[in-house]
C-alpha positions as CSV (number, residue, x, y, z in Angstrom):
1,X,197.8,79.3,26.5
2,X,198.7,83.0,28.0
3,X,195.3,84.9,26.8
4,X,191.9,84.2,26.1
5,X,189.9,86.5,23.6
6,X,186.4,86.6,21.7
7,X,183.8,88.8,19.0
8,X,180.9,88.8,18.5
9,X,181.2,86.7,15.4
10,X,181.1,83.8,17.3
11,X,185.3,83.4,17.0
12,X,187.2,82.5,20.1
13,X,191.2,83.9,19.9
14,X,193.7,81.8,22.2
15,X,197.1,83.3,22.3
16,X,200.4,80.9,22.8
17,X,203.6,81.7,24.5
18,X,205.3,78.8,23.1
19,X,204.4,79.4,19.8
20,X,204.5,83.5,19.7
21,X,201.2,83.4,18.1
22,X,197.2,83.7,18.6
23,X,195.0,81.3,17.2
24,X,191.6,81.8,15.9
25,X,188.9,79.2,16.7
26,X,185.1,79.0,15.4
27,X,182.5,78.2,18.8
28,X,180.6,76.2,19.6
29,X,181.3,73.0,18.0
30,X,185.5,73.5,18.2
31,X,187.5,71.0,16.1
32,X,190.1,73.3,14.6
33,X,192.3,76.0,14.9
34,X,193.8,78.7,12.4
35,X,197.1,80.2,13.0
36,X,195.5,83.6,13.0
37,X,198.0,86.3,14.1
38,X,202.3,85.7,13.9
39,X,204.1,88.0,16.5
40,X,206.8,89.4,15.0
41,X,209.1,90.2,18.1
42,X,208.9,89.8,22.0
43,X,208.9,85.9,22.8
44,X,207.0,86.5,26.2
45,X,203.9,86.8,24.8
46,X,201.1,86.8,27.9
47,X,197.6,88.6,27.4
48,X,195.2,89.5,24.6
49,X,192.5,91.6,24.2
50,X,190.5,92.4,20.6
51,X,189.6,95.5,19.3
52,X,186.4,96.4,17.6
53,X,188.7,96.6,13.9
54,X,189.8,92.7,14.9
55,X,193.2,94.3,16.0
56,X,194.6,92.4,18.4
57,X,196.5,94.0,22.0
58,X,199.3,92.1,22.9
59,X,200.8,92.0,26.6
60,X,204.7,91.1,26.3
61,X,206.6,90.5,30.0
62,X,210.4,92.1,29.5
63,X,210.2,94.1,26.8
64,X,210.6,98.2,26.0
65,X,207.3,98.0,24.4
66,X,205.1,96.0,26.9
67,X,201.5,96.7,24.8
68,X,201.7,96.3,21.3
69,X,198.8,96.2,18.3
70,X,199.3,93.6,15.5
71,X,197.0,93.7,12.6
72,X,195.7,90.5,10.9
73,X,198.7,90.8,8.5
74,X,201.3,90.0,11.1
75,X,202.5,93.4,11.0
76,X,202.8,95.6,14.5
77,X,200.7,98.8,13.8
78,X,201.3,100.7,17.0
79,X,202.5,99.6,20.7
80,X,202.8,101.8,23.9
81,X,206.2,101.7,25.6
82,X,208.0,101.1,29.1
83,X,207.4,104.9,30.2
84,X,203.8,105.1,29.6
85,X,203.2,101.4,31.0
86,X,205.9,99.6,33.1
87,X,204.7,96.2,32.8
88,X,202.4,94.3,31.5
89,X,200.5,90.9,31.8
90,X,196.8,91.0,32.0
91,X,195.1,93.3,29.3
92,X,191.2,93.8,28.6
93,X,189.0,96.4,26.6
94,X,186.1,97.8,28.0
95,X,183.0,98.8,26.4
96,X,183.8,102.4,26.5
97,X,186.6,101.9,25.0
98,X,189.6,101.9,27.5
99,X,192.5,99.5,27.3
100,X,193.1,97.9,30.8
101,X,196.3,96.6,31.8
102,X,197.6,94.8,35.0
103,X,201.6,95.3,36.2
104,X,202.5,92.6,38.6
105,X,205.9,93.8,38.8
106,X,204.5,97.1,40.5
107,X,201.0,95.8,41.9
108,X,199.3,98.0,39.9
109,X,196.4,98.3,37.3
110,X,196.6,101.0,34.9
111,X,193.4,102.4,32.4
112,X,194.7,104.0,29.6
113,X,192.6,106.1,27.1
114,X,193.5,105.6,23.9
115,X,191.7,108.2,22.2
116,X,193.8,111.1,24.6
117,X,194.6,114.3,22.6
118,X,192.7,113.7,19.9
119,X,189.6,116.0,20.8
120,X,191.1,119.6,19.8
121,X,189.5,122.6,18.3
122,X,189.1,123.1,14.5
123,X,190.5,120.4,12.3
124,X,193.6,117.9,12.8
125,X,195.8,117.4,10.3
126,X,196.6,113.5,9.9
127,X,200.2,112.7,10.4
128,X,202.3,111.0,7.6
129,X,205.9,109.3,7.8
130,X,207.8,108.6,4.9
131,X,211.2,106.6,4.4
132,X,213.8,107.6,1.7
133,X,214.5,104.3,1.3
134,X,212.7,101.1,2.2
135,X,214.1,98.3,1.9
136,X,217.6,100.4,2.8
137,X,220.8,100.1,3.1
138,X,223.3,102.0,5.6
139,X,221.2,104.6,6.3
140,X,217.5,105.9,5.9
141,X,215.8,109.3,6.2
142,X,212.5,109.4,7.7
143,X,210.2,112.7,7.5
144,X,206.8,113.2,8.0
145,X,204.7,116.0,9.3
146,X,201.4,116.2,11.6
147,X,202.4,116.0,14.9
148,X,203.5,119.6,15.8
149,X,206.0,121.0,17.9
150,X,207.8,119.2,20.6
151,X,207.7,115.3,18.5
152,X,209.7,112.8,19.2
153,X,211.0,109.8,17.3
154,X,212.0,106.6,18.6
155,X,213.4,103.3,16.7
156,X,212.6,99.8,18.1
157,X,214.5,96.2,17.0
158,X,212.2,93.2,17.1
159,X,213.4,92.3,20.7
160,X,211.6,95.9,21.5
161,X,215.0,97.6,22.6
162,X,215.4,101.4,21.9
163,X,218.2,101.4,19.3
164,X,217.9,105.4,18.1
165,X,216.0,108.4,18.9
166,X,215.5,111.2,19.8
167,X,213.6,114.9,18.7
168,X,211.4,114.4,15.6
169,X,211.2,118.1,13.7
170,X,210.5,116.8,10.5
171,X,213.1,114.9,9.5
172,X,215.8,112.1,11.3
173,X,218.2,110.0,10.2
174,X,219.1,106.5,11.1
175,X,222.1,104.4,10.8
176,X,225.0,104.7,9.3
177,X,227.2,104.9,6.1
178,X,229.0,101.5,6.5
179,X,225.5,99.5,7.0
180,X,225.7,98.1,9.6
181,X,222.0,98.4,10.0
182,X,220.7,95.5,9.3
183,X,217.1,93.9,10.0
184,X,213.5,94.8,10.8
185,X,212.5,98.0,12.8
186,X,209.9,100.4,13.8
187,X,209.9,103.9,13.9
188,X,207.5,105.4,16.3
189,X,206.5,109.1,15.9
190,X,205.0,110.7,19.1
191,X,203.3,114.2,19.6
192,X,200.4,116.5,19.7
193,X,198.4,113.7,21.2
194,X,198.8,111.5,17.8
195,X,201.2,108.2,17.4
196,X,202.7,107.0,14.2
197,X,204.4,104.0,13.1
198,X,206.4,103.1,10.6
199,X,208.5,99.5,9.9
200,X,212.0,100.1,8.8
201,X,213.7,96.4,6.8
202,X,217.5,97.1,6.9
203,X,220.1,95.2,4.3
């Protein structure tokens, strides 16, 4: 057991490091577990908090993306990376809303507001991504718009390493003719205060 979490619906959430995964279990009166949430990617799994949506924060030790949000379909939703947190091993929500997050490699303990940039005069448009291709093969084009000027795009593996990137201005492509992309990523969308996320299945 790495992380402890709870709602107020009476369920209790235990996170496992061995087994990549949080379980779900109904208190009091404990005599089962449910294999509630499947970590797909990063095997040093540590801390857990809950959101109010039953999302569930994720602290991973060694990783690009050391804070990621799973949903309760398996599937990674949105994560914060190395240069906005350097570490990450203790995580808690408070009742304001901030995500708190403890960095034993630098001694620190950093608040983060999750909700930054998205105050703004007049009305937001909401970003969208789309992939030409998903399931692809070689090569896929994403697009999208929302975000503004100065975006940037970023594409994760599993293991959370940066495999491709770089300015988002509507449009980027990733990989490569002879398809030698192969696998499950993210594409991660940054700007104008707003984060997107996309999951990318290479064949």
């Amino acid at each position: 057991m790495t992380g402890l979490g709870a709602n107020c619906s009476g369920y209790l959430f235990v996170s496992s490091r061995a087994q990549n995964t949080t379980y779900r279990y109904v208190a009091p009166g404990i005599y089962s577990r449910y294999a509630w949430v499947y970590y797909s990617g990063g095997s040093q799994t540590r801390d857990i908090a809950m959101t109010p949506e039953g999302n569930v924060w994720v602290a991973t030790d060694w990783s690009s993306m050391p804070m990621r949000l799973y949903d309760q379909n398996d599937q990674m939703i949105d994560f914060l990376d190395s240069s906005v947190l350097p570490g990450a091993r203790g995580v808690t929500i408070d009742d304001e809303g901030f995500l708190w997050v403890s960095d034993i490699e630098n001694d620190k303990i950093y608040r983060v507001d999750l909700t930054e940039g998205i105050e703004g005069p007049g009305p937001v448009p909401s970003p969208c991504m789309n992939a030409s291709a998903n399931p692809f093969s070689g090569h896929v084009t994403i697009t999208g718009e929302g975000w503004g000027d100065g975006a940037s795009i970023g594409i994760y593996d599993l293991s959370g390493t940066l495999v491709g990137g770089g300015e988002f201005d509507g449009s980027f492509v990733f990989g490569d003719p002879e398809g030698s992309r192969t696998g499950v990523y993210f594409a991660r969308v940054t700007g104008g205060g707003s984060v997107s996320v996309l999951k990318l299945t290479g064949l």
